[in-house]
Jmol script that loads the backbone (N, CA, C; Angstrom):
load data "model"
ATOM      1  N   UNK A   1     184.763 217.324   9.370  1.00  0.00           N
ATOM      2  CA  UNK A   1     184.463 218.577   8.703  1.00  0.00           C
ATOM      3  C   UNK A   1     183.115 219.077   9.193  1.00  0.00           C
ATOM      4  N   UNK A   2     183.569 220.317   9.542  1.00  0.00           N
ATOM      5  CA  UNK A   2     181.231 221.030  10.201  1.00  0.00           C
ATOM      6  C   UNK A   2     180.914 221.721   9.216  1.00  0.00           C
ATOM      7  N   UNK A   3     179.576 221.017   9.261  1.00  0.00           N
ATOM      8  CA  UNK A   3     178.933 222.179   7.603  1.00  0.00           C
ATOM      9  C   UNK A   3     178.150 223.052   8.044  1.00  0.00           C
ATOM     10  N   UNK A   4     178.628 224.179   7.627  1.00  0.00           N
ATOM     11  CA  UNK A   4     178.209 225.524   8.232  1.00  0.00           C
ATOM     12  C   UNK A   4     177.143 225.370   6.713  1.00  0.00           C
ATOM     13  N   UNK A   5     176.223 226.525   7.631  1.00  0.00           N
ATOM     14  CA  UNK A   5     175.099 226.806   6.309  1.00  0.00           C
ATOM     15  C   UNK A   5     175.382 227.735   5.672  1.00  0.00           C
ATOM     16  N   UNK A   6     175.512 227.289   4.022  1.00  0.00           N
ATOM     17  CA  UNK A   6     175.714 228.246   2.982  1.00  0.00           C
ATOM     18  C   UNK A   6     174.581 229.412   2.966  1.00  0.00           C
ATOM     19  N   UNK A   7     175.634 230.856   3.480  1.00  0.00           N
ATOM     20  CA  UNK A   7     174.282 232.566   3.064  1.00  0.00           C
ATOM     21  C   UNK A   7     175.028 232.807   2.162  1.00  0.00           C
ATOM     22  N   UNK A   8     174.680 234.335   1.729  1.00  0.00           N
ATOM     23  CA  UNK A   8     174.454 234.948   0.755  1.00  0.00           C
ATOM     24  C   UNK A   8     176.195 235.876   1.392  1.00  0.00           C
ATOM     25  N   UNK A   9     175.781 236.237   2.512  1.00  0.00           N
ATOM     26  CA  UNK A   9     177.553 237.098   2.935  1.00  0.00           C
ATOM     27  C   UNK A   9     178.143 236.159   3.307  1.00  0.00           C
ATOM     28  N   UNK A  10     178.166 234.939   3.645  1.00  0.00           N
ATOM     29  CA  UNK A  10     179.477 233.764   4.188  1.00  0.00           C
ATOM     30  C   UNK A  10     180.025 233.651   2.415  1.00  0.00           C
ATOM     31  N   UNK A  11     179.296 233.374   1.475  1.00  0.00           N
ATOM     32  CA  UNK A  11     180.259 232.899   0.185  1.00  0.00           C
ATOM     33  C   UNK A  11     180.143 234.089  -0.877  1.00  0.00           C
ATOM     34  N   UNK A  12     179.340 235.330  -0.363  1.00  0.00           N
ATOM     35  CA  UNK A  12     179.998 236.457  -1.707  1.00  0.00           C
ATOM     36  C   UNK A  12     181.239 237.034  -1.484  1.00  0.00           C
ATOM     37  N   UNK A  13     181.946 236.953  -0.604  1.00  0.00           N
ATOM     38  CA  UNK A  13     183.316 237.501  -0.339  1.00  0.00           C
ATOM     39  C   UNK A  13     184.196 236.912  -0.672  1.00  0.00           C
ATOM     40  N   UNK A  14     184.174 234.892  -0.564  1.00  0.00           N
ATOM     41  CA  UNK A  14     184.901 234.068  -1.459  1.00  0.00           C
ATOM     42  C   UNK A  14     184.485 233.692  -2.756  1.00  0.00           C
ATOM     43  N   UNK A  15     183.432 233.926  -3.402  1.00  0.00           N
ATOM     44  CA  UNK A  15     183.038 233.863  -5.114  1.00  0.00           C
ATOM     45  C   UNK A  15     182.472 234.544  -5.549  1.00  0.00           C
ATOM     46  N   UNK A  16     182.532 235.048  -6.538  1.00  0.00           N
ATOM     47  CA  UNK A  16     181.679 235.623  -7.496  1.00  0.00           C
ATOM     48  C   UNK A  16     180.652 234.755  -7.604  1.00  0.00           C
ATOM     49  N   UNK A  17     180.955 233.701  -8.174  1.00  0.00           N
ATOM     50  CA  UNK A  17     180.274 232.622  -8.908  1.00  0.00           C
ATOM     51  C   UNK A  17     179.011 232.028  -8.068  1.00  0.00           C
ATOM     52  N   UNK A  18     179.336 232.165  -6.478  1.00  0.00           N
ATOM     53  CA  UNK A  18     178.538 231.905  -5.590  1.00  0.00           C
ATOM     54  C   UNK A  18     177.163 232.988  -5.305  1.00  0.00           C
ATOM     55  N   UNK A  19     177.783 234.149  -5.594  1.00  0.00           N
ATOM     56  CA  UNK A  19     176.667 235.122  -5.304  1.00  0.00           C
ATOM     57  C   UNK A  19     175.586 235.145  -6.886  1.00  0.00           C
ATOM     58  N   UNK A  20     176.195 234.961  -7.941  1.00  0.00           N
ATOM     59  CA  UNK A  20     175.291 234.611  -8.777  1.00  0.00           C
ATOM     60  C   UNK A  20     174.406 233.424  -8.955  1.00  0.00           C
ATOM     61  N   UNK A  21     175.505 232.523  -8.330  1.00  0.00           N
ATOM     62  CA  UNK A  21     174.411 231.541  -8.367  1.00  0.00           C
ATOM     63  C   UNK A  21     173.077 231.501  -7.218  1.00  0.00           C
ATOM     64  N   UNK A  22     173.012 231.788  -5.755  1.00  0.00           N
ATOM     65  CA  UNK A  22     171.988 232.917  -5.292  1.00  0.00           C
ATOM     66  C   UNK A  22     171.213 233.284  -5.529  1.00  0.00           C
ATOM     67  N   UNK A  23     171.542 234.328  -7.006  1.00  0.00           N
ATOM     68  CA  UNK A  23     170.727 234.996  -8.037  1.00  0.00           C
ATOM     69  C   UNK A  23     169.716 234.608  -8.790  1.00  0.00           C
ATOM     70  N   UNK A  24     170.322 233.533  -9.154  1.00  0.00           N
ATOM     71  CA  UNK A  24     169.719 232.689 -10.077  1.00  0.00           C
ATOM     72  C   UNK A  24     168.812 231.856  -9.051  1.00  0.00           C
ATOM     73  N   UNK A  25     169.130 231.152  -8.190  1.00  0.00           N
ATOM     74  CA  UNK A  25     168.020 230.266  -7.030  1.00  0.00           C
ATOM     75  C   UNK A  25     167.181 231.397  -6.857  1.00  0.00           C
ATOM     76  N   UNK A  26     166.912 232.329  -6.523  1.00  0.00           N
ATOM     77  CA  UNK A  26     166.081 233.040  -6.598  1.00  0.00           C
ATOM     78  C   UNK A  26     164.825 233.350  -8.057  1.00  0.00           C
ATOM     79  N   UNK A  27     165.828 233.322  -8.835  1.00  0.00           N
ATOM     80  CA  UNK A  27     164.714 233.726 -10.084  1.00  0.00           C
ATOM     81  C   UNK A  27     164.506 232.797 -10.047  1.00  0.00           C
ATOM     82  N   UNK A  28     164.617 231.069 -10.094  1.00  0.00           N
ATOM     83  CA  UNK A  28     164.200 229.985 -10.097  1.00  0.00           C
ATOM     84  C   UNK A  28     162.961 229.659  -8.925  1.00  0.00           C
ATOM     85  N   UNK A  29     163.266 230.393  -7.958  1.00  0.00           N
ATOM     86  CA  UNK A  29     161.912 229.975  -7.136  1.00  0.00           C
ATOM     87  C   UNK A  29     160.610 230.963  -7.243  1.00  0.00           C
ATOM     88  N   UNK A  30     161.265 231.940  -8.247  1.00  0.00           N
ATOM     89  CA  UNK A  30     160.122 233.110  -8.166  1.00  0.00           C
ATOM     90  C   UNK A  30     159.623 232.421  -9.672  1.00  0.00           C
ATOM     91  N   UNK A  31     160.014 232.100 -10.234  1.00  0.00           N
ATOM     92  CA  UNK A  31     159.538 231.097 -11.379  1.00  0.00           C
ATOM     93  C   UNK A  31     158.853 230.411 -10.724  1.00  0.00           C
ATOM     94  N   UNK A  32     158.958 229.087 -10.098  1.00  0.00           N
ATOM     95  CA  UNK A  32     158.397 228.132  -9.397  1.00  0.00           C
ATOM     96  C   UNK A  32     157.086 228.470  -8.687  1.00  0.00           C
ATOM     97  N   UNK A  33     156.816 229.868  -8.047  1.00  0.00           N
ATOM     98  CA  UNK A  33     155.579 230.568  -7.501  1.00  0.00           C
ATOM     99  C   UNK A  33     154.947 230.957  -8.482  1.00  0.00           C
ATOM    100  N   UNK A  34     155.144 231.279  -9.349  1.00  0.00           N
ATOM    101  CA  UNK A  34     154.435 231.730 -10.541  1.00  0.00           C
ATOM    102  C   UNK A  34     153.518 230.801 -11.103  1.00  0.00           C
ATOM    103  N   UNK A  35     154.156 229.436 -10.875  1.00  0.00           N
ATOM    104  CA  UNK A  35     153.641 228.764 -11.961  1.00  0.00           C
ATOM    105  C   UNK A  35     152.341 228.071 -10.397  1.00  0.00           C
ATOM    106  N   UNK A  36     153.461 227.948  -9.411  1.00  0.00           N
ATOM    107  CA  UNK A  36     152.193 227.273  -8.371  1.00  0.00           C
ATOM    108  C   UNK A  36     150.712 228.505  -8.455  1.00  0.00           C
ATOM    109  N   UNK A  37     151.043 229.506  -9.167  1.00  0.00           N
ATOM    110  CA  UNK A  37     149.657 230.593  -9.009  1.00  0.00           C
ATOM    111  C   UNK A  37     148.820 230.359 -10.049  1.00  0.00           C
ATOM    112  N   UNK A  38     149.687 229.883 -11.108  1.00  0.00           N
ATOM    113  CA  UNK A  38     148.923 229.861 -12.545  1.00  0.00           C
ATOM    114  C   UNK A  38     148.501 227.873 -11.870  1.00  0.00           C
ATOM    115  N   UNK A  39     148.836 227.330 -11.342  1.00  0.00           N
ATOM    116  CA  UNK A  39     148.115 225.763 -11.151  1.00  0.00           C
ATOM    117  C   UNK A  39     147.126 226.479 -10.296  1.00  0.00           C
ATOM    118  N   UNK A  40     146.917 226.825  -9.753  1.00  0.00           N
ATOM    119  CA  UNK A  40     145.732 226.783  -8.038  1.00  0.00           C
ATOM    120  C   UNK A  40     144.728 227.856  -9.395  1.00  0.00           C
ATOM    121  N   UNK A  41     145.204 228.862  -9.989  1.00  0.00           N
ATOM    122  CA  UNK A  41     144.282 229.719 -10.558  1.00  0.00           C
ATOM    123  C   UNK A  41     143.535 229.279 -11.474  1.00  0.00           C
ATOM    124  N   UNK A  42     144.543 227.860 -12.071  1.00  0.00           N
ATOM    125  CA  UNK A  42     143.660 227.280 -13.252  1.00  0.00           C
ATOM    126  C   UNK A  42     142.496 225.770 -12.335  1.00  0.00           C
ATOM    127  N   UNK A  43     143.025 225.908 -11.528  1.00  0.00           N
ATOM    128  CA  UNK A  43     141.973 224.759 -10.926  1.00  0.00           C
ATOM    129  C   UNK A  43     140.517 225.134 -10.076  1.00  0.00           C
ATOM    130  N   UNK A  44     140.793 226.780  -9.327  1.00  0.00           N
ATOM    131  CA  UNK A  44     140.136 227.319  -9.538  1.00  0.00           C
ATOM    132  C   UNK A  44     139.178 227.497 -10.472  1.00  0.00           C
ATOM    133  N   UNK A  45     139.440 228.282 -11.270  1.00  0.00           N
ATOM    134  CA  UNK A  45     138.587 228.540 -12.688  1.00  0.00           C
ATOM    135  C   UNK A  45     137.955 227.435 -12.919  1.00  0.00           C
ATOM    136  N   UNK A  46     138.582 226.087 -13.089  1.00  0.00           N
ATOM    137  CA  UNK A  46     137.747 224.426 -13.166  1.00  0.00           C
ATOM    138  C   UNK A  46     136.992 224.468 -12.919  1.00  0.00           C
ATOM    139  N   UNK A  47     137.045 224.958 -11.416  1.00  0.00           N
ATOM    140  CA  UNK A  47     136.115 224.149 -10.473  1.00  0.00           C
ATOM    141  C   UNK A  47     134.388 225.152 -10.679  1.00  0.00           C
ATOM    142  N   UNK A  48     135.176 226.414 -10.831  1.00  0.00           N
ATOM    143  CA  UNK A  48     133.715 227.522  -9.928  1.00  0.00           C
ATOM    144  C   UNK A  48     133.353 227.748 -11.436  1.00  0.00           C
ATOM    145  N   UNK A  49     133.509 227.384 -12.902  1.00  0.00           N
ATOM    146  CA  UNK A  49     132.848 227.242 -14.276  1.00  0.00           C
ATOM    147  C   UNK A  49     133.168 229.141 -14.635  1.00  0.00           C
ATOM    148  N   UNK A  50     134.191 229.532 -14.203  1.00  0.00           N
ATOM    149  CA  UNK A  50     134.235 230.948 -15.247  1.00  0.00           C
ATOM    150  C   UNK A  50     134.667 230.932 -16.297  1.00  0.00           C
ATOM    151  N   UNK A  51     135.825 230.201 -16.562  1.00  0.00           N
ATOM    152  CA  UNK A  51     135.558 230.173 -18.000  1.00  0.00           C
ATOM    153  C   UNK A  51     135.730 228.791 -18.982  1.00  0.00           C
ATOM    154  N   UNK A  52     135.914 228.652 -19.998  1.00  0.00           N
ATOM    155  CA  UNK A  52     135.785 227.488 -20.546  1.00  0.00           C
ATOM    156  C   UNK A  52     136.714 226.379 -20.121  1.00  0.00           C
ATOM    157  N   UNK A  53     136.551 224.998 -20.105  1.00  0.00           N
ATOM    158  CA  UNK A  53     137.077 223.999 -19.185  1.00  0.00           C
ATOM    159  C   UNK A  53     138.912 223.930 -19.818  1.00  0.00           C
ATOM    160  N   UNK A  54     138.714 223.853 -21.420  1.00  0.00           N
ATOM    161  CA  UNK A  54     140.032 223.732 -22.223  1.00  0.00           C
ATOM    162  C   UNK A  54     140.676 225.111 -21.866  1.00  0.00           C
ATOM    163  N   UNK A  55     140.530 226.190 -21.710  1.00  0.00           N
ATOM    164  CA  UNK A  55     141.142 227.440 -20.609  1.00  0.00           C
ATOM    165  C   UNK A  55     142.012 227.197 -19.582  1.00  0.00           C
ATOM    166  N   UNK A  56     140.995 226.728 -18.870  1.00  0.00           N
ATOM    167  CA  UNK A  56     141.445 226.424 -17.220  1.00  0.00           C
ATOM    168  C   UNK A  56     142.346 225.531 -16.932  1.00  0.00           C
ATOM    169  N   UNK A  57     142.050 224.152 -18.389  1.00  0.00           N
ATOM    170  CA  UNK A  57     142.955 222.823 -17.911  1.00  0.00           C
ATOM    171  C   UNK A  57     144.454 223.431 -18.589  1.00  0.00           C
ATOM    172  N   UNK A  58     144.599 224.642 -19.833  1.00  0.00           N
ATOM    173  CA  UNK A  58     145.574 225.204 -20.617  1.00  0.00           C
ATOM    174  C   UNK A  58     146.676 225.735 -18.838  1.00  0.00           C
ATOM    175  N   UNK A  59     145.837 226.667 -18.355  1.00  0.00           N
ATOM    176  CA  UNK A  59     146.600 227.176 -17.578  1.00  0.00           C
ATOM    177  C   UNK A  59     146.826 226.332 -16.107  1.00  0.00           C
ATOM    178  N   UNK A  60     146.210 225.222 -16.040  1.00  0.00           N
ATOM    179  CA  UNK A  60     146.912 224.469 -14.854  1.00  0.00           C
ATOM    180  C   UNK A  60     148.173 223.355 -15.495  1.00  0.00           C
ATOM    181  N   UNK A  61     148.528 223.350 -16.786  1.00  0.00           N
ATOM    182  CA  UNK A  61     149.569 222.615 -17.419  1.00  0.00           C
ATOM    183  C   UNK A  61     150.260 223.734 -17.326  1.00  0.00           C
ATOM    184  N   UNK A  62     150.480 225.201 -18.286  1.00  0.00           N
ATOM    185  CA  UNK A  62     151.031 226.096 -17.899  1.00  0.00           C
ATOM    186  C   UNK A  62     151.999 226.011 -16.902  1.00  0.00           C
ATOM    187  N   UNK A  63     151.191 226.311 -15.810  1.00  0.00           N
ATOM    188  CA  UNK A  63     151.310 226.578 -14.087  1.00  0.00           C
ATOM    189  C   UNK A  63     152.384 225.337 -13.707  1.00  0.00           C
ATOM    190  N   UNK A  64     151.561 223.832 -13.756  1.00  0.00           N
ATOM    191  CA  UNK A  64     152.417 223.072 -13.326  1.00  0.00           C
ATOM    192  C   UNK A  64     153.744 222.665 -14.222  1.00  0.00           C
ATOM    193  N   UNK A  65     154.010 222.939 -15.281  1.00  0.00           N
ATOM    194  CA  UNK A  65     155.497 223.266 -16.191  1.00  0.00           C
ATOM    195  C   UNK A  65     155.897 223.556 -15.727  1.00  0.00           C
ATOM    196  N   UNK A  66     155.720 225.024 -15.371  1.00  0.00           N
ATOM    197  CA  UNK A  66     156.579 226.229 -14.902  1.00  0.00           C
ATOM    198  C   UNK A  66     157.066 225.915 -12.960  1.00  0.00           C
ATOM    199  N   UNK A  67     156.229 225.236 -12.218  1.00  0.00           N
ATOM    200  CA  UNK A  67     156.549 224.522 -11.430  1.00  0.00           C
ATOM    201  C   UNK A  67     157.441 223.638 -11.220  1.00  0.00           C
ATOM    202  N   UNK A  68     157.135 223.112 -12.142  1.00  0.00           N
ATOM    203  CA  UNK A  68     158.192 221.982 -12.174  1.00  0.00           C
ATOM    204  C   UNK A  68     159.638 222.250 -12.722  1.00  0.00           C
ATOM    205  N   UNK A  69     159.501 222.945 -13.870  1.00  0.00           N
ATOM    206  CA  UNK A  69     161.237 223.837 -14.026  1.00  0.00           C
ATOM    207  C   UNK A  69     161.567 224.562 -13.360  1.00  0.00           C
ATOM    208  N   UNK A  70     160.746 225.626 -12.445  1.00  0.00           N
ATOM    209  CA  UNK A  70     161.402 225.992 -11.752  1.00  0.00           C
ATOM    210  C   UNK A  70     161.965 225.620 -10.255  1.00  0.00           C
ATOM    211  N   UNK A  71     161.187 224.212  -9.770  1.00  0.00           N
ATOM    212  CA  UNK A  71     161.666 223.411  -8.884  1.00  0.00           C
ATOM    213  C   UNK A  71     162.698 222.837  -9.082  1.00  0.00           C
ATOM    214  N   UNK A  72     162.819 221.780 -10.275  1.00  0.00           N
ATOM    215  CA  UNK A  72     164.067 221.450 -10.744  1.00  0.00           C
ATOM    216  C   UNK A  72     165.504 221.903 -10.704  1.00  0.00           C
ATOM    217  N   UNK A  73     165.182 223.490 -11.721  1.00  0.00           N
ATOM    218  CA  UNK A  73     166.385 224.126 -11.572  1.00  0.00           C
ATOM    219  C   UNK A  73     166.750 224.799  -9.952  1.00  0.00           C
ATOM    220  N   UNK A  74     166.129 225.781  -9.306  1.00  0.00           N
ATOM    221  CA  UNK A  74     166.190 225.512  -8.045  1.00  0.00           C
ATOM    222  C   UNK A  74     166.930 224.781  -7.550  1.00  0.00           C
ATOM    223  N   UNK A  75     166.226 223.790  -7.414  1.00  0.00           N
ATOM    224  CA  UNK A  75     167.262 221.999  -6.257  1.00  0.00           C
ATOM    225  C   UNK A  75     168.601 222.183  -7.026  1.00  0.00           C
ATOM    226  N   UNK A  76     169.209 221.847  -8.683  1.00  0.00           N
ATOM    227  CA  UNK A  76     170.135 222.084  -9.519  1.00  0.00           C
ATOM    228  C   UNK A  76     170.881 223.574  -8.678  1.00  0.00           C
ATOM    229  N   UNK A  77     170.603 224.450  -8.361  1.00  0.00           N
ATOM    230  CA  UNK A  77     171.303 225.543  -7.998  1.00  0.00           C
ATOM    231  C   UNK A  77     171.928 225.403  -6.485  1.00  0.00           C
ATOM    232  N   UNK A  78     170.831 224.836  -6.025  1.00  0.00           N
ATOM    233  CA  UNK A  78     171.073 224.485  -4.447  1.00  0.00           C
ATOM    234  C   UNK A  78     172.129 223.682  -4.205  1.00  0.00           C
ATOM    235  N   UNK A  79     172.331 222.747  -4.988  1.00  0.00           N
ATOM    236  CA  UNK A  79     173.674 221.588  -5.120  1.00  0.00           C
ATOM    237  C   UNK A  79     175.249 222.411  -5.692  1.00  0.00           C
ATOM    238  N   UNK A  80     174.465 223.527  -6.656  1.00  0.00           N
ATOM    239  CA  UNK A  80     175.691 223.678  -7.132  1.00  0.00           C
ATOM    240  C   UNK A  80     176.125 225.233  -5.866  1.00  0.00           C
ATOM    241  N   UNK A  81     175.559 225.716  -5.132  1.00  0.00           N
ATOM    242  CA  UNK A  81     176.157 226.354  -4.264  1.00  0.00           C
ATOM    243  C   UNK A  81     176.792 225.315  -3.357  1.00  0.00           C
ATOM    244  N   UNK A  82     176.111 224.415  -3.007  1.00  0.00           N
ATOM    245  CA  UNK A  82     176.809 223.635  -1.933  1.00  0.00           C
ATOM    246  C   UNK A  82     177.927 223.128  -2.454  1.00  0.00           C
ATOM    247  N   UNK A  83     178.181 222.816  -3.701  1.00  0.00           N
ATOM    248  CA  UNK A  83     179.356 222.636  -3.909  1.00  0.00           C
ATOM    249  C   UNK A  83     180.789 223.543  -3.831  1.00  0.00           C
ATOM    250  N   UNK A  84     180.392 224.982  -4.167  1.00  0.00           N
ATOM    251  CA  UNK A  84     181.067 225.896  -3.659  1.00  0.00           C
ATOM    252  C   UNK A  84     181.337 226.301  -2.637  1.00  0.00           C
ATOM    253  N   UNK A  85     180.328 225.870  -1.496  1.00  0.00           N
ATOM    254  CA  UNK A  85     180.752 226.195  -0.058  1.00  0.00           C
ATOM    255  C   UNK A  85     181.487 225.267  -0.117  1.00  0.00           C
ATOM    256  N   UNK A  86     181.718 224.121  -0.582  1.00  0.00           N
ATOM    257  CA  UNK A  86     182.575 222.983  -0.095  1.00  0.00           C
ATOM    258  C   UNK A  86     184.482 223.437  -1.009  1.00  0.00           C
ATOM    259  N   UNK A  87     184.187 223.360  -1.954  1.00  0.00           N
ATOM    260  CA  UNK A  87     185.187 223.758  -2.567  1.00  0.00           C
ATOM    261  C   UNK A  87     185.834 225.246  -2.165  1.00  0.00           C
ATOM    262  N   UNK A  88     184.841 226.425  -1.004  1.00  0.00           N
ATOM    263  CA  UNK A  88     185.676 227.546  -0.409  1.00  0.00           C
ATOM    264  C   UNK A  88     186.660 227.238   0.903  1.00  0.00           C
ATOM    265  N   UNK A  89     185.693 226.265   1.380  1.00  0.00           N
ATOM    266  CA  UNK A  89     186.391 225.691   2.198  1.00  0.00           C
ATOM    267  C   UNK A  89     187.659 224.782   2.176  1.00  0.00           C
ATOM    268  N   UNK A  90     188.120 224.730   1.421  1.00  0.00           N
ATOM    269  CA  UNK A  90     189.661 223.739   1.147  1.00  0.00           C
ATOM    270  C   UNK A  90     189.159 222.517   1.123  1.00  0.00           C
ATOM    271  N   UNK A  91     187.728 221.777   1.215  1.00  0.00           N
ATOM    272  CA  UNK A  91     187.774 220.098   1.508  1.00  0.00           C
ATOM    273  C   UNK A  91     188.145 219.448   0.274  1.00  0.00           C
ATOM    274  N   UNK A  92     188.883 218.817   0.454  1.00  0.00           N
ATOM    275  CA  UNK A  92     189.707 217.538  -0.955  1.00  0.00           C
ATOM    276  C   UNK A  92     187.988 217.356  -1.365  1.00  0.00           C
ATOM    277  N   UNK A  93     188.496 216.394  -2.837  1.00  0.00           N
ATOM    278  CA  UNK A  93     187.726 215.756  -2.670  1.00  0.00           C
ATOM    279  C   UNK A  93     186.978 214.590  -2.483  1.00  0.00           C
ATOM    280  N   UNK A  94     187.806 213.450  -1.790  1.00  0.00           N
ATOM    281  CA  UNK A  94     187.564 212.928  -1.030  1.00  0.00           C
ATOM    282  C   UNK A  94     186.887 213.301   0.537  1.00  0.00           C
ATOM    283  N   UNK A  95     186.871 214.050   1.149  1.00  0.00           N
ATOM    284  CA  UNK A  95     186.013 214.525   2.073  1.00  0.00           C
ATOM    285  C   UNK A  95     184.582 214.940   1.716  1.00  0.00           C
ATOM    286  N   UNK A  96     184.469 215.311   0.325  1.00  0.00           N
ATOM    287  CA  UNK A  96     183.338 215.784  -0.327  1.00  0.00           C
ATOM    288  C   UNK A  96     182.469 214.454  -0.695  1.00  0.00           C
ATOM    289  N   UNK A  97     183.317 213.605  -1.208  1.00  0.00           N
ATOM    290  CA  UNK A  97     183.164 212.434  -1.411  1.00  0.00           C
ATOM    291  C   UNK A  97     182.531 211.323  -0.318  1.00  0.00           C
ATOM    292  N   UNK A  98     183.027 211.570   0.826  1.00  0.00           N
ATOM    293  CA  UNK A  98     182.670 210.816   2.311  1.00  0.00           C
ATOM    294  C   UNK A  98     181.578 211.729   2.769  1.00  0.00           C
ATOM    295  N   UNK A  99     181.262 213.128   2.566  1.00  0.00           N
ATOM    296  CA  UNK A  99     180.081 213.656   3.049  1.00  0.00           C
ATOM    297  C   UNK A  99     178.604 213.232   1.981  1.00  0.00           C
ATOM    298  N   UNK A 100     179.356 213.394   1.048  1.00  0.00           N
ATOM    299  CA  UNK A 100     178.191 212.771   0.237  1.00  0.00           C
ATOM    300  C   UNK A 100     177.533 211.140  -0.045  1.00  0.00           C
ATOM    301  N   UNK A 101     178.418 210.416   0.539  1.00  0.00           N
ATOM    302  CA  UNK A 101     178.237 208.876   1.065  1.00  0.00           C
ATOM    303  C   UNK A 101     177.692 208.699   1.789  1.00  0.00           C
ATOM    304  N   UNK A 102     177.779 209.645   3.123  1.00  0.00           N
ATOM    305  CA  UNK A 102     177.027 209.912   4.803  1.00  0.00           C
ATOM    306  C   UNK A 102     175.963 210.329   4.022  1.00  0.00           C
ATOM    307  N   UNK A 103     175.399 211.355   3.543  1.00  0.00           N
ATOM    308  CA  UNK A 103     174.318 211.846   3.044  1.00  0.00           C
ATOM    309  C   UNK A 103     173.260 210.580   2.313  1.00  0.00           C
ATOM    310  N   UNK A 104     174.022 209.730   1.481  1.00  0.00           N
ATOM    311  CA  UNK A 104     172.838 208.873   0.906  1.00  0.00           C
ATOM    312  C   UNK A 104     172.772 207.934   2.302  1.00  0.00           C
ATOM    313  N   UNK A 105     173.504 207.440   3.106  1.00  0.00           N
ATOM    314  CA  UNK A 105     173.162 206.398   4.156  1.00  0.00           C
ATOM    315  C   UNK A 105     172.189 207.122   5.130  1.00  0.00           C
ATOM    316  N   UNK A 106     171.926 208.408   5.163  1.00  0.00           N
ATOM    317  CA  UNK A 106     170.688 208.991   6.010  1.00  0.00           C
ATOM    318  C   UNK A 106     171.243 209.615   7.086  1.00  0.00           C
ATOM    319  N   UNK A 107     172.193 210.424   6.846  1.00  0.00           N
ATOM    320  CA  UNK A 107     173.161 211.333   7.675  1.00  0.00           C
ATOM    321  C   UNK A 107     172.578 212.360   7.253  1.00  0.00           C
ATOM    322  N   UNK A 108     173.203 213.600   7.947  1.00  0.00           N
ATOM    323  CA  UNK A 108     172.773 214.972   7.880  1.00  0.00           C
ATOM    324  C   UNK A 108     172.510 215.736   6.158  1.00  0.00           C
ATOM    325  N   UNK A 109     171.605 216.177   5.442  1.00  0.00           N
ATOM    326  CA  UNK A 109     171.855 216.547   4.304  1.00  0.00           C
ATOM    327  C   UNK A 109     172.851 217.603   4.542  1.00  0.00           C
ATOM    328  N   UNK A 110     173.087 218.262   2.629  1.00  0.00           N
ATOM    329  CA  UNK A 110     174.083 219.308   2.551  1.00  0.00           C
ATOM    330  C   UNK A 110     173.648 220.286   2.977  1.00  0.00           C
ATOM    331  N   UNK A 111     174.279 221.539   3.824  1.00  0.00           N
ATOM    332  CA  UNK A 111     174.173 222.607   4.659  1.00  0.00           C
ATOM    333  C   UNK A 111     172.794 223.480   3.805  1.00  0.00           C
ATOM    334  N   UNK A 112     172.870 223.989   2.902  1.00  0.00           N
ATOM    335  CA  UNK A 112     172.161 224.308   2.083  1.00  0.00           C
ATOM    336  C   UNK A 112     170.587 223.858   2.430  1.00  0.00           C
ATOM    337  N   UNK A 113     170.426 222.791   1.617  1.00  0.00           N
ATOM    338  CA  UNK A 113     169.560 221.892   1.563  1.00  0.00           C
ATOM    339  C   UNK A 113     168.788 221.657   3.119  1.00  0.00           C
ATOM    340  N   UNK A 114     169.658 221.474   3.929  1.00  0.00           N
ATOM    341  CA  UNK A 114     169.247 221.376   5.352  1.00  0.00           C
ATOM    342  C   UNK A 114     168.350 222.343   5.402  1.00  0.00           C
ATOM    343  N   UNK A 115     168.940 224.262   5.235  1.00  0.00           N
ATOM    344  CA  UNK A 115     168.161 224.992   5.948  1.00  0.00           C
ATOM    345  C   UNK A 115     166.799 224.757   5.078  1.00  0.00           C
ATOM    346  N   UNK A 116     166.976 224.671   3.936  1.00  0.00           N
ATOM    347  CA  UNK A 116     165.792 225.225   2.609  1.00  0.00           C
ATOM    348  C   UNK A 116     164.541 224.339   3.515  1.00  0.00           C
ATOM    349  N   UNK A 117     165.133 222.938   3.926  1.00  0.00           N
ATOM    350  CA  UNK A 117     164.537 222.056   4.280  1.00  0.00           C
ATOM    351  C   UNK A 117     163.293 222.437   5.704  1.00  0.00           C
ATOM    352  N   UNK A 118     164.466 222.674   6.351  1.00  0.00           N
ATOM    353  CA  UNK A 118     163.713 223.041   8.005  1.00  0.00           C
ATOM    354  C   UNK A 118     162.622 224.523   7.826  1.00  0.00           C
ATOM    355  N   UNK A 119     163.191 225.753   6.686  1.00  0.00           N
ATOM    356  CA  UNK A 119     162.421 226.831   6.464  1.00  0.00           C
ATOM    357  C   UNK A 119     160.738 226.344   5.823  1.00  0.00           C
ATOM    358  N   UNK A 120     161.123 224.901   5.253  1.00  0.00           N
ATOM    359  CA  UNK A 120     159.791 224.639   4.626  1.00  0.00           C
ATOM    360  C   UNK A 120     159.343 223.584   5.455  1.00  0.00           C
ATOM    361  N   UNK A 121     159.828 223.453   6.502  1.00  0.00           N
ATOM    362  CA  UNK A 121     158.733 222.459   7.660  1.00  0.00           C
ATOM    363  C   UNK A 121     158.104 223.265   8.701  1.00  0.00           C
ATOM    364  N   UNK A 122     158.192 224.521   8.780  1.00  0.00           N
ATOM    365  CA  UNK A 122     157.721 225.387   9.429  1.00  0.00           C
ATOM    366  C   UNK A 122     155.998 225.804   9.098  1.00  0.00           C
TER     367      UNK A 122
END
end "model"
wireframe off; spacefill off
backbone 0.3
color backbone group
């Protein structure tokens, strides 16, 4: 089976469900920036004394929450598109099953995941 990389026009023409979910990875990573602005802004503030220390440490918990849920859910969205590219594609699931076996032994990750991967080693 070749795993083509899951876009946005390869699986909105076969799901609905796919293009929302998209949607949602998106508001999830624009969440996730938000909160990386409110961590760097509150460590900032720490560091250079503008404003009070219980402030600054408020909004780098803030920040890193909101980081962290929105990383979470993110990765959670990323799996569940890849599962839909897999399931547009006709693979049983046993084939889904053997790609995801290759995957924990240190084979190619899921198509998805791959690109997110290589866009953030750049």
């Amino acid at each position: 089976m070749e795993n083509e990389i899951a876009t946005l026009h390869s699986l909105s023409a076969k799901t609905p469900k796919a293009r929302r979910a998209f949607v949602a990875l998106g508001l999830w990573l624009r969440l996730g920036m938000v909160g990386a602005f409110g961590l760097v802004a509150g460590l900032l503030q720490l560091v250079d004394g503008e404003v009070k220390p219980l402030s600054a440490l408020a909004l780098m918990i803030g920040g890193g929450a909101m980081l962290a849920i929105g990383g979470w859910r993110a990765r959670t969205m990323i799996d569940h598109i890849d599962d839909a590219a897999v399931a547009t594609s006709g693979a049983s699931s046993a084939a889904r099953a053997t790609q995801v076996g290759a995957v924990s032994r240190g084979a190619r990750p899921p198509p998805l995941r791959a690109a997110a991967l290589h866009a953030l080693s750049r």
